[in-house]
N, C-alpha and C positions, 0 to 999 in steps of 0.2 A: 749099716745097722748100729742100733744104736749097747755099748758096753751096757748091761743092768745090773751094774753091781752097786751096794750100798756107799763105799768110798766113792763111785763117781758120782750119785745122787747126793752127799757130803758136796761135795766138788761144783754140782750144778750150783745148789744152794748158797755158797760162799758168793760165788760168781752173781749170782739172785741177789747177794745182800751188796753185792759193791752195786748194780745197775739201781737197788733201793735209792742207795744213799743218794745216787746222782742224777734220782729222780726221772729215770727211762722206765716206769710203772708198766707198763706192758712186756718190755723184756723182759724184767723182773718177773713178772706173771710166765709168761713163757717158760723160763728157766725152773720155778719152781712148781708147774704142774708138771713137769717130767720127773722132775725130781720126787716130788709126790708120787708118783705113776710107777717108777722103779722102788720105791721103799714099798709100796705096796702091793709089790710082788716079791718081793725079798721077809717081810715080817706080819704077820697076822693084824688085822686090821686094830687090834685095843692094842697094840705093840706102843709102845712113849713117844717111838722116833716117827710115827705115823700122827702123832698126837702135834710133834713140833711143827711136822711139813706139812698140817692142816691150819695150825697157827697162823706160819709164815708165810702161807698163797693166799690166806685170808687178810693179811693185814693190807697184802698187794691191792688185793681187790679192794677193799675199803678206799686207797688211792684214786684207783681206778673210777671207782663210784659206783663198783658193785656188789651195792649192800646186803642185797637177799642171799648172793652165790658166799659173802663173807660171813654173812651171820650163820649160813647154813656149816660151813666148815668151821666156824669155831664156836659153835654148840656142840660140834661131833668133839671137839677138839678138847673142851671143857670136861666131856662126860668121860672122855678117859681118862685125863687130867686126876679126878675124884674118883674113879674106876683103882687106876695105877697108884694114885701116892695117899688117898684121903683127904678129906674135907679143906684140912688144914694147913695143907702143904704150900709152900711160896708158888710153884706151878701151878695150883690152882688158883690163886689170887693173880700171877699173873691173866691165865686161861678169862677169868673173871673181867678184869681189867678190859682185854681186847673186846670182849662182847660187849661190855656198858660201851663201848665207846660207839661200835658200829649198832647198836640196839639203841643210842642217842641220837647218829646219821640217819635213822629209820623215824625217830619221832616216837620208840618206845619208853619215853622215859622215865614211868614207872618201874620200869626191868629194867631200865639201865642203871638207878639209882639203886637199887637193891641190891646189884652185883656189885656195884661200884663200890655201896656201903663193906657187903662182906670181904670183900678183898682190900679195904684199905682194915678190917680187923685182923683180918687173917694175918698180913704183913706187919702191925703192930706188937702181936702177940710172938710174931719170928723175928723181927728185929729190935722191940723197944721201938720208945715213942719217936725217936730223935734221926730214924736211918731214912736214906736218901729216899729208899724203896717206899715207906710212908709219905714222902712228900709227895712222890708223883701218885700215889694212890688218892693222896687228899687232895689233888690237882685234877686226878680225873674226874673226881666226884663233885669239886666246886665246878666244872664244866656241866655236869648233868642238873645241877640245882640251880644254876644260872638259865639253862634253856625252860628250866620248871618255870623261870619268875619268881624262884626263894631267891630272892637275893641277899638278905642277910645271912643264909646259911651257905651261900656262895661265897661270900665274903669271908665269913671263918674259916671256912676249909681253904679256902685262897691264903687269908692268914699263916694257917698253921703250915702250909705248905713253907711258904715264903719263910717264915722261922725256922722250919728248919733246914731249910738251902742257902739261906744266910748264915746260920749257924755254922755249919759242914763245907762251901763254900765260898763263902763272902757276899757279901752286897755287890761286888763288881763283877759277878760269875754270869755270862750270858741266859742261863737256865732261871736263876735266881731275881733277873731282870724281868725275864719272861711274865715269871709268876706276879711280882708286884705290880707292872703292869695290869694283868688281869684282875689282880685283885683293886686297882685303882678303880678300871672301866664295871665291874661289879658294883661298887660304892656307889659309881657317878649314874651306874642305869635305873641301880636302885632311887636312888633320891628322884631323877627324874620320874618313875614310874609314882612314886608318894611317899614308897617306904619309906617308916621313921629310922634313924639312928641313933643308939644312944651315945 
């Protein structure tokens, strides 16, 4: 039988994030809907730590390629997020973040951009224009206006990303690579699509 204490669901979780990195998505998913299962007998359901391990199964499944079951847990995920810390808080921009991304996978992306947009404010206004945590905000969001067909406003937010991971970084930082590239392939889909450049 299985321990239901909140330390070994800590414990599942950890374990969930090393199977993440190493790309075993279903263990991953396995380990943290237990882990989920036990916090959620351990803490009332609008509890924070019930808000992360709704996060963390959600991103799994996004992996996975199950977008309805991720978008469904990190909307619950989100509204504690704003419940718990308010509108303004770095967890809700992040909470923000996760859903534009899988609410993009779904073909939402008018709600993805919306989210994307407030959570790359949110993060600006908690770190200044210049932190890492804005570049990936403005990364998320040139992903969602790139699937729109803006490509000029792909391209910016790709920009200012890339500025400031250059910046914080350097030019040789594998992250920082990532983004110029993207920001390359935006320019070049753009032009081909007709958009002008100035």
């Amino acid at each position: 039988e299985m321990v239901e204490t909140e330390s070994f669901a800590d414990l599942l979780d950890r374990l969930a994030w090393i199977k993440y990195e190493m790309g075993t998505f279903a263990s991953a998913a396995d380990l943290r809907e237990k882990a989920l299962k036990i916090s959620s007998k351990v803490f009332e359901k609008d509890h924070a730590t019930i808000s992360t391990r709704q996060s963390n199964l959600g991103l799994v499944y996004r992996q996975l390629g199950r977008y309805e079951e991720a978008a469904s847990l990190l909307e619950a995920a989100l509204q504690s997020d704003l419940d718990n810390f308010g509108k303004l808080h770095p967890n809700v921009a992040v909470s923000q973040s996760n859903l534009a991304n899988v609410y993009k996978d779904l073909g939402r992306y008018e709600e993805a951009a919306s989210l994307a947009s407030s959570a790359l404010e949110i993060d600006k206004q908690n770190f200044g224009e210049k932190h890492p945590q804005v570049a990936i905000k403005s990364n998320n969001l040139a992903w969602v206006k790139l699937e729109q067909k803006y490509y000029q406003e792909a391209a910016a937010f790709f920009l200012q990303s890339y500025t400031i991971l250059e910046e914080q970084l350097g030019a040789a930082h594998p992250n920082t690579k990532t983004v110029w590239s993207s920001l390359v392939s935006a320019i070049e889909e753009g032009v081909a699509a007709g958009d002008a450049y100035c």
